[in-house]
DOFIBA-476147 format. One record per residue (C-alpha): x, z, y; residue in one letter; residue number from 1. Coordinates in Angstrom, 3 decimals, padded with zeros to 6 digits. Last residue first. Layout:
          u          w          v   residu   num
          X          Z          Y        A   NUM
...
REM end
This chain:
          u          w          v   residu   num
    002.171    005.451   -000.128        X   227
    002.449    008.856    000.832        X   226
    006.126    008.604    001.958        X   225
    004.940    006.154    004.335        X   224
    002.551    008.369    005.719        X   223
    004.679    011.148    006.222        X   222
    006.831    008.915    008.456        X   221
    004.348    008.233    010.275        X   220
    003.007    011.599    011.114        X   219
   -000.558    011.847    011.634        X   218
   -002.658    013.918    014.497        X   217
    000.229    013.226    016.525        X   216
   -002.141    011.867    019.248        X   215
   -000.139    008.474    019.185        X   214
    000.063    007.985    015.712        X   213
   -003.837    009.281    014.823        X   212
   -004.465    006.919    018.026        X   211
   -002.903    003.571    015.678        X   210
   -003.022    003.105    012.421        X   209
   -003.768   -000.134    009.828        X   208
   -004.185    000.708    006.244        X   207
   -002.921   -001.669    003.458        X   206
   -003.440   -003.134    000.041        X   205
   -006.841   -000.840   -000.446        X   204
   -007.373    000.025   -003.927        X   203
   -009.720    002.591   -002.965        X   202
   -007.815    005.114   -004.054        X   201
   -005.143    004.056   -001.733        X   200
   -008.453    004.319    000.857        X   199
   -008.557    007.760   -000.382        X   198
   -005.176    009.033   -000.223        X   197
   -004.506    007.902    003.424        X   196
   -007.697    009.290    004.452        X   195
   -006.459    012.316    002.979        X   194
   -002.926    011.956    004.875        X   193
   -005.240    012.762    007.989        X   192
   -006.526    010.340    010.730        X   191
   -007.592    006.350    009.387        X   190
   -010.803    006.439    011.864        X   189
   -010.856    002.451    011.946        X   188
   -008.743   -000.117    010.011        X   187
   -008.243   -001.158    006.083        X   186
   -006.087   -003.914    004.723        X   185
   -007.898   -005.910    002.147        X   184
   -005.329   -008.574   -000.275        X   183
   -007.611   -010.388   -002.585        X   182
   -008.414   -009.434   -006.129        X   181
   -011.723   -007.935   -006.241        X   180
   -013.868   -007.364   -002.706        X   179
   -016.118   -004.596   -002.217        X   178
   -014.554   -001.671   -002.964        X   177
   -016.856    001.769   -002.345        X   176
   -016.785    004.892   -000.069        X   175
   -015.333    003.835    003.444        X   174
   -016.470    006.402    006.201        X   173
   -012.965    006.906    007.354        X   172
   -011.362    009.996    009.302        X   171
   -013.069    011.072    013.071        X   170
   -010.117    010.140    014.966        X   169
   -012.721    008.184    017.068        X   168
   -010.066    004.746    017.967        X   167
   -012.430    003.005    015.773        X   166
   -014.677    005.484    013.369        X   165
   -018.128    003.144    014.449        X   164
   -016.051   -000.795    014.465        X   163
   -015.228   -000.100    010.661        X   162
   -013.054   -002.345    010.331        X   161
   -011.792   -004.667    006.834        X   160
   -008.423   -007.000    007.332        X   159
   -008.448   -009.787    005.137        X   158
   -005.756   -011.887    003.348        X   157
   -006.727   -014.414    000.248        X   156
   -008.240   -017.039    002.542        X   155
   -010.322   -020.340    002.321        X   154
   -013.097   -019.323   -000.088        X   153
   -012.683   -016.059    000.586        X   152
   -014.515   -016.170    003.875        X   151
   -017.688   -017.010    002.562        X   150
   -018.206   -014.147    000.055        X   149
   -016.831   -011.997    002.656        X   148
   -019.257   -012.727    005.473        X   147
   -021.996   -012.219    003.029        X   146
   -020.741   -008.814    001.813        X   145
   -020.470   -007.701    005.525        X   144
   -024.159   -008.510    006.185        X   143
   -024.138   -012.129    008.964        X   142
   -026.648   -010.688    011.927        X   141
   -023.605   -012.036    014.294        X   140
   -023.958   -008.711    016.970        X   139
   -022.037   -009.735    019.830        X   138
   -019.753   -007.064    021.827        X   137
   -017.271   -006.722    018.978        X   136
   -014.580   -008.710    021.038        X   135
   -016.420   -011.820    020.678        X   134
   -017.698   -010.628    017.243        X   133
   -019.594   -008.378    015.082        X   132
   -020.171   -008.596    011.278        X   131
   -023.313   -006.223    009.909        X   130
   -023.268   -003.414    007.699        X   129
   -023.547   -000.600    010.190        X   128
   -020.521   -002.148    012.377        X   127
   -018.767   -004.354    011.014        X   126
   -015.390   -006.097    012.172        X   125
   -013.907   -008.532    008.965        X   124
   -010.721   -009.568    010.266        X   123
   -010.035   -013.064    008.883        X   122
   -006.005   -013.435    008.214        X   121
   -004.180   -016.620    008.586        X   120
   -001.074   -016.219    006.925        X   119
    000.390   -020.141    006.861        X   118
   -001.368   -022.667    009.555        X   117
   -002.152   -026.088    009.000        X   116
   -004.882   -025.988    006.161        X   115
   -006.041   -022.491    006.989        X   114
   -006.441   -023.842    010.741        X   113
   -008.527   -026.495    009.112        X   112
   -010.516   -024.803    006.819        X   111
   -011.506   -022.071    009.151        X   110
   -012.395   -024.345    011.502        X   109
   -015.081   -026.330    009.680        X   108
   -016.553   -023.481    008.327        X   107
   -017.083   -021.561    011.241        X   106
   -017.850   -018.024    010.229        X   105
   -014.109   -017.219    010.967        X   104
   -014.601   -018.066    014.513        X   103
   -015.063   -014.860    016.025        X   102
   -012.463   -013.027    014.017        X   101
   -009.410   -014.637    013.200        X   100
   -005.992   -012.714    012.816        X    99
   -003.033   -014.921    013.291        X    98
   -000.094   -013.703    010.659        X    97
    004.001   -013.691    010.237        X    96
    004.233   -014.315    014.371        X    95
    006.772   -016.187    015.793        X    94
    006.474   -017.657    019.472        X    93
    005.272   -020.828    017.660        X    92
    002.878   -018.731    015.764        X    91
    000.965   -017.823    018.319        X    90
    000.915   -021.195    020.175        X    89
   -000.665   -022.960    017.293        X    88
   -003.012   -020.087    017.435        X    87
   -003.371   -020.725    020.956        X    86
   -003.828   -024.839    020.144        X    85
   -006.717   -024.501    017.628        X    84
   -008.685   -022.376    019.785        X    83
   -011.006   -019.136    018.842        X    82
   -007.665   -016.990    018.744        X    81
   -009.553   -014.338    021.170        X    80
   -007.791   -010.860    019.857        X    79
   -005.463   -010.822    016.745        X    78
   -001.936   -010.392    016.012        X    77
   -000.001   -009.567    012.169        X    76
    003.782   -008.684    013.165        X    75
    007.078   -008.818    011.963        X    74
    009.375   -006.517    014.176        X    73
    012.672   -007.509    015.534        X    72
    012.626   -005.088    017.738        X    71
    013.503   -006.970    020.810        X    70
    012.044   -010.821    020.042        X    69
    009.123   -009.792    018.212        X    68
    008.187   -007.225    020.857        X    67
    008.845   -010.104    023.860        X    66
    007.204   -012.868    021.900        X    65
    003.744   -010.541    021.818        X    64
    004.650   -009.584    025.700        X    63
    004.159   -013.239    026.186        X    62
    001.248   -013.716    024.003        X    61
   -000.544   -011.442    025.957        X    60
   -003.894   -013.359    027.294        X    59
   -005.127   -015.267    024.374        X    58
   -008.708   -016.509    024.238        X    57
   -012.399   -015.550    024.510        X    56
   -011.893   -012.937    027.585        X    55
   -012.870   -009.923    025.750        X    54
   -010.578   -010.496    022.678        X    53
   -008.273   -011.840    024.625        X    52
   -007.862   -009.019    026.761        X    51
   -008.084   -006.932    023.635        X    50
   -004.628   -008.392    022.432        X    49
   -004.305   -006.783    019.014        X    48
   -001.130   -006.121    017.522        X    47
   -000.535   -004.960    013.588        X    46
    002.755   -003.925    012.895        X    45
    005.403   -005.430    010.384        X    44
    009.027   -004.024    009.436        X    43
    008.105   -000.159    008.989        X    42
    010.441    003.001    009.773        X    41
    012.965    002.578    012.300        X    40
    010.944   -000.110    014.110        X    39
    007.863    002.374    014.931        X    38
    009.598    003.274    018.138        X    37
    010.356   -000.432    019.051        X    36
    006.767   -001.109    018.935        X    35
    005.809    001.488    021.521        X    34
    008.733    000.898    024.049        X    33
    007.639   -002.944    023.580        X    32
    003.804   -001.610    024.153        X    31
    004.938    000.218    027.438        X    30
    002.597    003.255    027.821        X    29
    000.130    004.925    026.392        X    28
   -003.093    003.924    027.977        X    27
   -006.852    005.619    027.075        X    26
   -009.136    002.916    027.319        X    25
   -012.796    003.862    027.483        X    24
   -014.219    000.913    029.657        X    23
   -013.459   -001.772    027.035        X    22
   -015.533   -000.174    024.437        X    21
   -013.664   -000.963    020.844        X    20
   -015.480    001.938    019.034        X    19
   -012.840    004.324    021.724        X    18
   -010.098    002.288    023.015        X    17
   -006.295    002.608    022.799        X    16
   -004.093    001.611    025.183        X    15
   -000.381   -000.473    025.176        X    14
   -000.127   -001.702    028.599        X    13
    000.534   -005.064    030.151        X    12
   -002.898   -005.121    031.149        X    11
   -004.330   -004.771    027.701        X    10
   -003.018   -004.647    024.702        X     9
   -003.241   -002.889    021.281        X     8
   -000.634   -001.346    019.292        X     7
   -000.669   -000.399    016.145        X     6
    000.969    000.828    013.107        X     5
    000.710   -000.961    009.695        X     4
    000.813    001.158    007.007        X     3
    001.120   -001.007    003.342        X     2
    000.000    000.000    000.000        X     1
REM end
């Protein structure tokens, strides 16, 4: 099982946001201070630009390329890729994977930008059993086990979030696997090594974390040893 730290952008800044609610940010500071502290211990981290997610495309792909280029972190980055070119543009400045979200439904897209592109990952965002997109602020009415069945037909890498225990600190909700041999990475709430535990249980290939980090409500380097 993999931990992938995070750090989410917006202005410049690393933040985190509470359920993904753009006027709750909390910042933290520089995200290529941020990034370089989690170099010692892990080689990938998860980044999501929530600028882009809000505005419909890419807006931090330059302090992306920045993080890559000084830590010399791998990383997985979502957050408005709804455009063939900006995920063409994310990976030219060196990103391992491009998270899709909004336009993962679209068949016709998916299967291109699968085609072309190595590592897309779909981010599966629910909230009560039901996909959300454009930055989680539109409801899709597509069930979570619908979504999936669709999605796997063009990729084998998916990252599962539970938009209510985002950024809450309030531990995961997650109780049964859904999905069978492809690779699901978890996000939202992860807070205690229990959590941990329990999505490993789960048979979950990775966890991402981010506030629990930053609040020192989890240690990182526990966490690794955990898994």
């Amino acid at each position: 099982m993999n931990i992938y730290p995070a750090v989410d952008l917006m202005d410049g800044k690393a933040v985190r946001l509470f359920k993904g609610q753009k006027g709750s940010r909390k910042v933290y500071g520089d995200p290529v201070e941020m990034a370089r502290g989690f170099s010692d211990l892990v080689d990938k981290i998860h980044i999501v630009d929530l600028d882009g997610a809000f505005q419909g495309r890419p807006q931090n792909l330059d302090a992306v390329k920045k993080i890559i280029a000084e830590t010399g972190l791998r990383v997985q980055v979502g957050g408005g890729f709804r455009e063939y070119h900006d995920i063409e543009k994310a990976y030219s400045v060196g990103v391992d994977n491009v998270i899709m979200g909004t336009r993962a439904l679209d068949e016709d897209f998916l299967k291109l930008i699968t085609h072309d592109f190595p590592g897309i990952t779909v981010s599966l965002d629910c909230r009560d059993g039901m996909i959300s997109l454009a930055g989680w602020e539109r409801e899709s009415g597509v069930p979570l086990e619908e979504a999936f069945d669709f999605v796997r037909k063009y990729v084998d890498r998916m990252i599962y979030t539970d938009i209510n225990r985002d950024g809450t600190l309030e531990g995961i909700a997650m109780e049964h696997k859904f999905w069978d041999h492809e690779e699901m990475i978890y996000a939202g709430g992860v807070t205690t090594l229990e959590d941990v535990r329990r999505l490993k249980k789960l048979e979950f290939s990775g966890a991402i974390i981010g506030k629990a980090i930053y609040e020192g409500k989890i240690s990182l380097k526990d966490t690794l040893k955990e898994v």
